[in-house]
PyMOL Python script that loads the backbone (N, CA, C, O; Angstrom):
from pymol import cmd

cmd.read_pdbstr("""\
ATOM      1  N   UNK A   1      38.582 -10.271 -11.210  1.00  0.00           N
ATOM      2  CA  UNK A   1      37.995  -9.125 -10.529  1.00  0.00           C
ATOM      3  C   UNK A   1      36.584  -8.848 -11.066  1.00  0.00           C
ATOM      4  O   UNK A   1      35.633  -8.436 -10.402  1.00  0.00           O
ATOM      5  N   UNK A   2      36.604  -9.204 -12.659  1.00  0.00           N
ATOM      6  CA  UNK A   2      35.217  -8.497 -12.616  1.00  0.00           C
ATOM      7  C   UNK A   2      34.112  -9.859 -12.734  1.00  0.00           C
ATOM      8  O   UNK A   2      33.203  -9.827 -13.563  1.00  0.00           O
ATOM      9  N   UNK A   3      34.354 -11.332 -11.584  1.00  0.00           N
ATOM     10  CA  UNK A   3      33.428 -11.794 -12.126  1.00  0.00           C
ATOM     11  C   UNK A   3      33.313 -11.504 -10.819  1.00  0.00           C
ATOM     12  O   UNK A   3      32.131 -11.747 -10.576  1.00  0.00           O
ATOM     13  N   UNK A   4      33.987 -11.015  -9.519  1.00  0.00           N
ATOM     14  CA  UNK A   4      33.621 -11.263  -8.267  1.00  0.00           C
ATOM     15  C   UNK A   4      32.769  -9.566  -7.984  1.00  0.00           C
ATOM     16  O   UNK A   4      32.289  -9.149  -6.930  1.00  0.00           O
ATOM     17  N   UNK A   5      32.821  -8.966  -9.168  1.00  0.00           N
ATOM     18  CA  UNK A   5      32.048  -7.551  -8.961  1.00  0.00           C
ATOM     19  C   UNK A   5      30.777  -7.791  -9.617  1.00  0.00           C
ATOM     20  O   UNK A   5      29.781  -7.156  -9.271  1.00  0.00           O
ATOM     21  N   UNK A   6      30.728  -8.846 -10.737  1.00  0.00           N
ATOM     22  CA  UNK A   6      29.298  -9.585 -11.086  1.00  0.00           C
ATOM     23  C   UNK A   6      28.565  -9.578 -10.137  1.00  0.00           C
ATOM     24  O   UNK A   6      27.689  -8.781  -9.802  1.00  0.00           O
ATOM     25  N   UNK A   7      29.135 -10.999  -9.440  1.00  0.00           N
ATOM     26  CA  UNK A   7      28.510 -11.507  -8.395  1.00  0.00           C
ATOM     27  C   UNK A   7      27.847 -10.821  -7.641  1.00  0.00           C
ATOM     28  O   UNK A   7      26.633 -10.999  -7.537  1.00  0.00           O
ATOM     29  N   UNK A   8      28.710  -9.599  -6.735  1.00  0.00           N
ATOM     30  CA  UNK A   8      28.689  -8.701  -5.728  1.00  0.00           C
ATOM     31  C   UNK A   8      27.357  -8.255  -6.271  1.00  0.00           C
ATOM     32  O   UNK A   8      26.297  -8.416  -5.666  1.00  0.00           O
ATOM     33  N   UNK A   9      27.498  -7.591  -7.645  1.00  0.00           N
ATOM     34  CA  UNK A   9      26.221  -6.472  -7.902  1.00  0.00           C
ATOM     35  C   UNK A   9      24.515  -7.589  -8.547  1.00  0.00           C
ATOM     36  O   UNK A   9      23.471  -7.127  -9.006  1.00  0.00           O
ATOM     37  N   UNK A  10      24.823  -8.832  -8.348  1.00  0.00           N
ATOM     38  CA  UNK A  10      23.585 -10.085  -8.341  1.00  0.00           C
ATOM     39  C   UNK A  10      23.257 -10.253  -6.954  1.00  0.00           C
ATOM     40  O   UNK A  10      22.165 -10.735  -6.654  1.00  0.00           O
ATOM     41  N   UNK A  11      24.219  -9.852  -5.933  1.00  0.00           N
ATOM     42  CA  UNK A  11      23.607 -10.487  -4.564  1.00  0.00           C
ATOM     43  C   UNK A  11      23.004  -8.716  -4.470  1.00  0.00           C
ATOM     44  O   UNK A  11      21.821  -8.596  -4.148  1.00  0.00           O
ATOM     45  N   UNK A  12      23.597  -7.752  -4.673  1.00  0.00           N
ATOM     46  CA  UNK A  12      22.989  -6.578  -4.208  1.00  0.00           C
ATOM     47  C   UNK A  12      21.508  -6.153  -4.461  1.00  0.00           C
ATOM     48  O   UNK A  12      20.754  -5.539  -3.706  1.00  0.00           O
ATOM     49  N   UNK A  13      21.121  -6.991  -6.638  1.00  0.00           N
ATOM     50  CA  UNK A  13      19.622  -7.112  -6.367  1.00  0.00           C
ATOM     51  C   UNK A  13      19.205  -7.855  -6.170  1.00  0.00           C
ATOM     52  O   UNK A  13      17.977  -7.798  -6.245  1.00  0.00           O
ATOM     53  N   UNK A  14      19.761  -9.029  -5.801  1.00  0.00           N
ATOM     54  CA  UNK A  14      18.625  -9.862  -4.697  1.00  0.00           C
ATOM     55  C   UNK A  14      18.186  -9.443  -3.888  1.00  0.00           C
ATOM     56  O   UNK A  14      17.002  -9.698  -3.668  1.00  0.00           O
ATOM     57  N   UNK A  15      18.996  -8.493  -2.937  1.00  0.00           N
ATOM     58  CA  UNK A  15      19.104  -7.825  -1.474  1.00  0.00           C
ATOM     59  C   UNK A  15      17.751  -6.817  -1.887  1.00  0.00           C
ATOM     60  O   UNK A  15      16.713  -6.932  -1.235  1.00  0.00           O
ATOM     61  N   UNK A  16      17.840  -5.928  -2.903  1.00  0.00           N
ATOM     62  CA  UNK A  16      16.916  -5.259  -2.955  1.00  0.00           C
ATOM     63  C   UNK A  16      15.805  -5.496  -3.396  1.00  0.00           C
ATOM     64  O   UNK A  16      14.925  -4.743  -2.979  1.00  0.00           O
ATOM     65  N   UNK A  17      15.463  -6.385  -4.198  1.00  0.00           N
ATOM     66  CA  UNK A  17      14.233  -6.777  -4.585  1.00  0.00           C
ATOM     67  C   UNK A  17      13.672  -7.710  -3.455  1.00  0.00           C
ATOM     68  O   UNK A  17      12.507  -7.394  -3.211  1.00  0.00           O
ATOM     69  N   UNK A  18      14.079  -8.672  -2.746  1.00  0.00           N
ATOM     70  CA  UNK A  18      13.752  -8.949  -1.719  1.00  0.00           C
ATOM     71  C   UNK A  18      13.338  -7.683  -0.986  1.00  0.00           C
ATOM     72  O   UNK A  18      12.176  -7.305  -1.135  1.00  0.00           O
ATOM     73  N   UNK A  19      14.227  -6.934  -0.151  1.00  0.00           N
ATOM     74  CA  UNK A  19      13.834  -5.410   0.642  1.00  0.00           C
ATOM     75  C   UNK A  19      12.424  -4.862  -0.428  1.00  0.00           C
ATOM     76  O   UNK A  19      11.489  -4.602   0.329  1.00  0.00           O
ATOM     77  N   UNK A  20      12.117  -4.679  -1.550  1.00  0.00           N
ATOM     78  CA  UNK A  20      10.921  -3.669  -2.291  1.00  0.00           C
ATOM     79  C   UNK A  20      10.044  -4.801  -2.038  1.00  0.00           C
ATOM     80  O   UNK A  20       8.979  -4.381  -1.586  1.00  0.00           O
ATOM     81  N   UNK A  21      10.062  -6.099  -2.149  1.00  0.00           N
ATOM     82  CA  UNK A  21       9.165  -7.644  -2.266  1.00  0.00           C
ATOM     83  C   UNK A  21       7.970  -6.536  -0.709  1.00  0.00           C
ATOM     84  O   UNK A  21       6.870  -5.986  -0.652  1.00  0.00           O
ATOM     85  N   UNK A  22       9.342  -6.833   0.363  1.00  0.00           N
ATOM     86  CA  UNK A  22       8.948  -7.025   1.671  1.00  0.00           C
ATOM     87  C   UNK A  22       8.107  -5.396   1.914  1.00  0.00           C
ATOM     88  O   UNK A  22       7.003  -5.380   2.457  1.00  0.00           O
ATOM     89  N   UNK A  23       8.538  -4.564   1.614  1.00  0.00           N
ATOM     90  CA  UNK A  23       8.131  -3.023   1.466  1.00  0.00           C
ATOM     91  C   UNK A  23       6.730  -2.767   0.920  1.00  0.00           C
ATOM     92  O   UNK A  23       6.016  -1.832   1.283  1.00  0.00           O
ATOM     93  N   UNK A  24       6.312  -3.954  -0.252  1.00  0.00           N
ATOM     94  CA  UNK A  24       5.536  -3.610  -0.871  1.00  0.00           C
ATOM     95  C   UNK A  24       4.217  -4.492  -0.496  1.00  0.00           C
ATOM     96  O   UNK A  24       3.062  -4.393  -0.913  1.00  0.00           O
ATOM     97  N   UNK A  25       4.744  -5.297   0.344  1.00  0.00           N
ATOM     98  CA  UNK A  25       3.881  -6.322   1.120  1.00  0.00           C
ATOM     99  C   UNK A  25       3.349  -5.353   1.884  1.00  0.00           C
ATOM    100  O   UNK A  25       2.230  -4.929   1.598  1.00  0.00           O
ATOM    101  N   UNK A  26       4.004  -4.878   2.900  1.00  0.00           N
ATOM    102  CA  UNK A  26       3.967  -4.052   3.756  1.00  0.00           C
ATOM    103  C   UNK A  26       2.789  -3.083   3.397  1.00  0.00           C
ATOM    104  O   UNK A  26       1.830  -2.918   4.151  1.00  0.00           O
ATOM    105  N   UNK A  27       2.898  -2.598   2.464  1.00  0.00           N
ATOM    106  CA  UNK A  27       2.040  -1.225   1.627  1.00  0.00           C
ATOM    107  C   UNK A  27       1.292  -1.894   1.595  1.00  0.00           C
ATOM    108  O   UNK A  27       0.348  -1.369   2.185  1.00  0.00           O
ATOM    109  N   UNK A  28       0.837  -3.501   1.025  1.00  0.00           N
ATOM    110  CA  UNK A  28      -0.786  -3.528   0.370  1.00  0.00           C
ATOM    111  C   UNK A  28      -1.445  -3.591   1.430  1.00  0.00           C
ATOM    112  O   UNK A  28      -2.589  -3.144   1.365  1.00  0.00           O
ATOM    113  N   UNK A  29      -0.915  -4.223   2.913  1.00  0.00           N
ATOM    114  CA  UNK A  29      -1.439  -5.118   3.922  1.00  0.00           C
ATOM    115  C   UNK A  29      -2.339  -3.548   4.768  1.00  0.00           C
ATOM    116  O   UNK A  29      -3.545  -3.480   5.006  1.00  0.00           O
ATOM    117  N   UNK A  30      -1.178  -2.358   5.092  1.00  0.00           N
ATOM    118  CA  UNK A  30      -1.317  -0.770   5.341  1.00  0.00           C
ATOM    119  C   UNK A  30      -2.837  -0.800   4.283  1.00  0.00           C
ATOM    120  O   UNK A  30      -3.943  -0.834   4.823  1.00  0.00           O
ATOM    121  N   UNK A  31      -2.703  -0.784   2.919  1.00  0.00           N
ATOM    122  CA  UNK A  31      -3.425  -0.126   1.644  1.00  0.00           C
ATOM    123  C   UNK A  31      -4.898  -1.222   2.169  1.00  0.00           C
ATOM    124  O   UNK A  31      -5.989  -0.728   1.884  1.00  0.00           O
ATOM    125  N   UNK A  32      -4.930  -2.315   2.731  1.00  0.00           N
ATOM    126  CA  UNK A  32      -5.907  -3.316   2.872  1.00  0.00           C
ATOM    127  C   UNK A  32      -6.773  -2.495   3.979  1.00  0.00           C
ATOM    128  O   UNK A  32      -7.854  -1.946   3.763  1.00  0.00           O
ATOM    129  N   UNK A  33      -5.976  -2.534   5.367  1.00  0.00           N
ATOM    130  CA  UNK A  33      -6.372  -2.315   6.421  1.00  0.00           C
ATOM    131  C   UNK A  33      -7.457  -0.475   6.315  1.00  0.00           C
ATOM    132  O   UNK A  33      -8.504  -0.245   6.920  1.00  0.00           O
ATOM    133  N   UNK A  34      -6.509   0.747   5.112  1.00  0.00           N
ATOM    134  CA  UNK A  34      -6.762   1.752   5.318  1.00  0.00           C
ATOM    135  C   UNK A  34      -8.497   1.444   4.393  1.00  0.00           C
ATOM    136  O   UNK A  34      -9.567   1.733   4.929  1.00  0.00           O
ATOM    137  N   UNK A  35      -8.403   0.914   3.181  1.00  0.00           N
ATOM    138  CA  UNK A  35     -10.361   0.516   3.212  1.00  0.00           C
ATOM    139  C   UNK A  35     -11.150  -0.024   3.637  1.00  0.00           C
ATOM    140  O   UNK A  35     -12.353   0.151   3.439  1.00  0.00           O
ATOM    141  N   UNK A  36     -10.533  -0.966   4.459  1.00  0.00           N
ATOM    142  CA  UNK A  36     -11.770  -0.889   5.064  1.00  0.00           C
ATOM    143  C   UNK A  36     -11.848  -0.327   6.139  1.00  0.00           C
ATOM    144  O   UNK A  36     -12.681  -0.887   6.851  1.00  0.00           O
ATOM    145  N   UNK A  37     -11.200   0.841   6.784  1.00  0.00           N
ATOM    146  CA  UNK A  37     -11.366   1.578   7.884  1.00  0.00           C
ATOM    147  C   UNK A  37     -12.606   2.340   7.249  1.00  0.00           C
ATOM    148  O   UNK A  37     -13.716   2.592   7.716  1.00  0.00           O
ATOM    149  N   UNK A  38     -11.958   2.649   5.875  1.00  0.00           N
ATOM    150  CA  UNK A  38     -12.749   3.631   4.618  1.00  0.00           C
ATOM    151  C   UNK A  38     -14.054   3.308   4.677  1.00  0.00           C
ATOM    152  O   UNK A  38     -14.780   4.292   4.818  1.00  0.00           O
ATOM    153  N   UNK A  39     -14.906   1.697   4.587  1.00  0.00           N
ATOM    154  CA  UNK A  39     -15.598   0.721   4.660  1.00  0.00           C
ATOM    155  C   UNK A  39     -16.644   1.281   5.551  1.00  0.00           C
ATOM    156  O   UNK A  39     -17.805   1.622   5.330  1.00  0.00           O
ATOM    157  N   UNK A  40     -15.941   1.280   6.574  1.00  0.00           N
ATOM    158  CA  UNK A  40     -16.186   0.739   7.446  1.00  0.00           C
ATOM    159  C   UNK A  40     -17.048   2.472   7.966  1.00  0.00           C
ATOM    160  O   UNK A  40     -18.212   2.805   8.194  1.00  0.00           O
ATOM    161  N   UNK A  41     -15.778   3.152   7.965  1.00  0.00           N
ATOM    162  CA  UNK A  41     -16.499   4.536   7.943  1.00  0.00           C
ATOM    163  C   UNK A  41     -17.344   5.239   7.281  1.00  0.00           C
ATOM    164  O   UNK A  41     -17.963   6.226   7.680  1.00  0.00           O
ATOM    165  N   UNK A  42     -17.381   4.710   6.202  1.00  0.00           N
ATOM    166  CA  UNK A  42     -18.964   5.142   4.935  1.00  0.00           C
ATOM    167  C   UNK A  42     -20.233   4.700   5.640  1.00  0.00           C
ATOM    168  O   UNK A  42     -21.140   5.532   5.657  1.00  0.00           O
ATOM    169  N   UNK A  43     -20.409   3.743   6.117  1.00  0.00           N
ATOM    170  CA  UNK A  43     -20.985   2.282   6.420  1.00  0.00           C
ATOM    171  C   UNK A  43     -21.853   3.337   7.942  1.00  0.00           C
ATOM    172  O   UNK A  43     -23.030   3.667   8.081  1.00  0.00           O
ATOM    173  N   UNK A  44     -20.958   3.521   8.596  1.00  0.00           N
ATOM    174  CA  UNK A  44     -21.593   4.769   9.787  1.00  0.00           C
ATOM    175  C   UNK A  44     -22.193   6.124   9.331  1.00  0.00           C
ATOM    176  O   UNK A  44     -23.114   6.774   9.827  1.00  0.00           O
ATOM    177  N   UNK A  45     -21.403   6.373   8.231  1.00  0.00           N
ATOM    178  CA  UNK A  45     -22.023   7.573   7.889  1.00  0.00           C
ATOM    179  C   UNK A  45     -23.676   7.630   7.104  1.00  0.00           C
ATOM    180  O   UNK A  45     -24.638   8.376   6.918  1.00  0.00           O
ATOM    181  N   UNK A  46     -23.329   6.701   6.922  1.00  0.00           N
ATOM    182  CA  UNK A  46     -25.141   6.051   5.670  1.00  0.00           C
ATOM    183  C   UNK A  46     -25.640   5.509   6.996  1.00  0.00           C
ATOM    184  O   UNK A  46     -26.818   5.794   7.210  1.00  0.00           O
ATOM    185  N   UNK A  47     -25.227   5.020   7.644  1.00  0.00           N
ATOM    186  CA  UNK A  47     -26.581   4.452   8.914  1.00  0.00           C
ATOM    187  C   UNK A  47     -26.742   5.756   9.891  1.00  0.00           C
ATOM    188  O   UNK A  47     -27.893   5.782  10.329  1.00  0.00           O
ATOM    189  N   UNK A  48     -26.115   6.614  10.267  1.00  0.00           N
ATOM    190  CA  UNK A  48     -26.509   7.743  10.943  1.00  0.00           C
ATOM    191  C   UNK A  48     -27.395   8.942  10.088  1.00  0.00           C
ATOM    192  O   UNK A  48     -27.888   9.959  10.575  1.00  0.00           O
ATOM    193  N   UNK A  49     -27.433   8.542   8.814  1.00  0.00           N
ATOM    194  CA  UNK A  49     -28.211   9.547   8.200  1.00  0.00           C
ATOM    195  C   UNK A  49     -27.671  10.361   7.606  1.00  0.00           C
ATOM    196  O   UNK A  49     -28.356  10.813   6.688  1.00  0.00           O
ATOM    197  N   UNK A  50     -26.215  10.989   7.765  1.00  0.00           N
ATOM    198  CA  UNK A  50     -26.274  12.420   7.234  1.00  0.00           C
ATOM    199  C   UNK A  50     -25.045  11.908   6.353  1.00  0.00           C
ATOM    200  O   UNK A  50     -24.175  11.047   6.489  1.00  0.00           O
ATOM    201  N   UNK A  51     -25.471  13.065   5.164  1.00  0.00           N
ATOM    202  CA  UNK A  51     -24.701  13.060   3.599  1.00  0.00           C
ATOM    203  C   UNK A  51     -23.068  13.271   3.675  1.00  0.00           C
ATOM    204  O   UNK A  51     -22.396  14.296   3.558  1.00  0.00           O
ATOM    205  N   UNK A  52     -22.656  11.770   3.938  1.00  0.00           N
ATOM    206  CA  UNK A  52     -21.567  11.646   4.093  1.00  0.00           C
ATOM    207  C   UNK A  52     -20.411  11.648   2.510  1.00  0.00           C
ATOM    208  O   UNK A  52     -19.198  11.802   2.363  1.00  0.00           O
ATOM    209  N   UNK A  53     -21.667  11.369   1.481  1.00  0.00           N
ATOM    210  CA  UNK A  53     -20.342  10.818   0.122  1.00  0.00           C
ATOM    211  C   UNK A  53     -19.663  11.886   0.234  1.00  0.00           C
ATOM    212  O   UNK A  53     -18.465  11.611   0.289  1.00  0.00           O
ATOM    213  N   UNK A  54     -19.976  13.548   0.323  1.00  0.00           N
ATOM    214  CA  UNK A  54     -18.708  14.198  -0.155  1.00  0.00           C
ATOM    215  C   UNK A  54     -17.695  14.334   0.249  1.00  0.00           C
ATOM    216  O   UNK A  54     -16.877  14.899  -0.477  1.00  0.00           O
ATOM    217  N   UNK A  55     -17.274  13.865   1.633  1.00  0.00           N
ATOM    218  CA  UNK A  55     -16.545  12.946   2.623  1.00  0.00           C
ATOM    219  C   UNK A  55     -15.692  12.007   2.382  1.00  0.00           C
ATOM    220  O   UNK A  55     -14.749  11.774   3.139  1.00  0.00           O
ATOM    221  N   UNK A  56     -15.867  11.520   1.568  1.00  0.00           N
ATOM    222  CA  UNK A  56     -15.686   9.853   1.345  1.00  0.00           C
ATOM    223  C   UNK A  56     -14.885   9.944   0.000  1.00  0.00           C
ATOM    224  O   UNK A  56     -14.093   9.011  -0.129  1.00  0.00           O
ATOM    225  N   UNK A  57     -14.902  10.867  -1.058  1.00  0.00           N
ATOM    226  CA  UNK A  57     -14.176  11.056  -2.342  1.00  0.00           C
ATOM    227  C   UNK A  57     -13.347  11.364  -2.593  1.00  0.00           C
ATOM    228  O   UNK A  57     -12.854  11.292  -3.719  1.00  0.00           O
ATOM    229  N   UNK A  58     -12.824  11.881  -1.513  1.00  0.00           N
ATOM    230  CA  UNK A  58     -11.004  11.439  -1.392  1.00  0.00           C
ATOM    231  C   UNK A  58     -10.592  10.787  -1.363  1.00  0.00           C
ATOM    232  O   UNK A  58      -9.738  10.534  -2.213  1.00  0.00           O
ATOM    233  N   UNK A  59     -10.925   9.836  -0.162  1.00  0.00           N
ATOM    234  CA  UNK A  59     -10.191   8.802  -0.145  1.00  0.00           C
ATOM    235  C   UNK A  59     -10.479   7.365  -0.835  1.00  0.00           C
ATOM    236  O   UNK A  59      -9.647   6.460  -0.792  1.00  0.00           O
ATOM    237  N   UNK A  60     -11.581   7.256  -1.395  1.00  0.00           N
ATOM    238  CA  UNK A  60     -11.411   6.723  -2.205  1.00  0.00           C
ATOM    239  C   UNK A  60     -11.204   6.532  -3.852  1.00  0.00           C
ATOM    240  O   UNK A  60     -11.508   5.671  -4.676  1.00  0.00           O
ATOM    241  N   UNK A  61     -10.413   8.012  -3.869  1.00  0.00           N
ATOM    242  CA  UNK A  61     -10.327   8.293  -5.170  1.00  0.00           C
ATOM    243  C   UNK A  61      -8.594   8.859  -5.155  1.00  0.00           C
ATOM    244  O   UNK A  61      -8.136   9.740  -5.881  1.00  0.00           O
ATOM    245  N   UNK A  62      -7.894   8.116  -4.179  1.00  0.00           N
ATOM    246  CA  UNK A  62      -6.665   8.760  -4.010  1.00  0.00           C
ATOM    247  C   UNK A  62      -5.908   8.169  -4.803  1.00  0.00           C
ATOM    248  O   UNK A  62      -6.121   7.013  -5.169  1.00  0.00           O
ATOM    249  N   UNK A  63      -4.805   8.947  -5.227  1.00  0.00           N
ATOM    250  CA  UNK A  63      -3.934   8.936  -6.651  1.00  0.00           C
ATOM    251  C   UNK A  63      -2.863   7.404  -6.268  1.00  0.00           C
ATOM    252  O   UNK A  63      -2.359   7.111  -5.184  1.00  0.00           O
ATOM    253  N   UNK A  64      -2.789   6.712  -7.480  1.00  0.00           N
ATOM    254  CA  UNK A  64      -1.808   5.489  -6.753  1.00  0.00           C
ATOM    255  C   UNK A  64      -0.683   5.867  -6.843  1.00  0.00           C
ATOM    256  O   UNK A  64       0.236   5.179  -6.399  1.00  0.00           O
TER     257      UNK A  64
END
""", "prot")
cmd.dss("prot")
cmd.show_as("cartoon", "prot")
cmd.util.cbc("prot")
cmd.orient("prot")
């Protein structure tokens, strides 16, 4: 009994570390896409002229 409850609780963190693997992929690809929106939006704010940094220091200063 308790090698087949071993087992059971080795496939359960496979199951989950696979699931956080895939979750956390997920997050950087989200975390990729949201700077350079960030980028991308600084980038307009400096070519239109007006004093955008205090704008901008949130989000790129957001807590991990």
């Amino acid at each position: 009994m308790f090698i087949i409850k071993h087992q059971f609780y080795l496939f359960l963190t496979y199951v989950n570390a696979r699931l956080l693997r895939t979750v956390y992929m997920c997050y950087k690809k989200i975390e990729r896409q949201i700077q350079a929106a960030a980028i991308v939006r600084f980038t307009a704010f400096a070519q239109s002229g007006k004093t955008g940094g205090r704008l901008f220091v949130p989000i790129f200063n957001t807590p991990e």
